[in-house]
C-alpha positions in Angstrom: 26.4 -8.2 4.5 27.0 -9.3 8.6 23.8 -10.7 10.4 23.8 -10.1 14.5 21.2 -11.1 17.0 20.7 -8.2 19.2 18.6 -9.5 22.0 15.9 -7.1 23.6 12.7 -7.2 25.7 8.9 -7.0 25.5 8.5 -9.1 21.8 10.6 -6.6 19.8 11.5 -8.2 16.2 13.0 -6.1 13.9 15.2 -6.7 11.0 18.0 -4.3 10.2 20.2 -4.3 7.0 23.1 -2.0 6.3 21.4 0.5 9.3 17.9 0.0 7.5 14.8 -1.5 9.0 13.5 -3.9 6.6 10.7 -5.7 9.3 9.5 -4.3 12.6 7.0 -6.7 14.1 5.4 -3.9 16.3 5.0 -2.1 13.0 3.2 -5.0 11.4 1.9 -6.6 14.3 3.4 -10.1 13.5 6.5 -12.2 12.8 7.7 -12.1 9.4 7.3 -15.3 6.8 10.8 -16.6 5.8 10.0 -15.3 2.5 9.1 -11.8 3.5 12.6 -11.0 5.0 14.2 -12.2 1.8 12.0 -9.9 -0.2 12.1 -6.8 1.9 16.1 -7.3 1.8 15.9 -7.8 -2.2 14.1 -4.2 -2.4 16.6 -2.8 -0.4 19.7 -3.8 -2.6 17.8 -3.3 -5.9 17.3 -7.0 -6.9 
């Protein structure tokens, strides 16, 4: 699994895995917890 920092504009924060949002702060109208990430990524590979 690769990480990049895409840099944008406006307060976009999303978190992409493998081409897969796992966190979009305009859809949840905040930043994520640390924890949050971890767990949405979890779900995503089955763990």
């Amino acid at each position: 699994m690769e990480s990049a920092l895409i840099e944008g504009s406006g307060g976009v924060f999303d978190v992409h895995v493998d081409g897969a949002q796992v966190w979009s702060k305009h859809e949840k109208d905040r930043f994520p917890e640390h924890h949050e990430v971890l767990e949405a990524i979890g779900k995503l590979k089955g763990r």
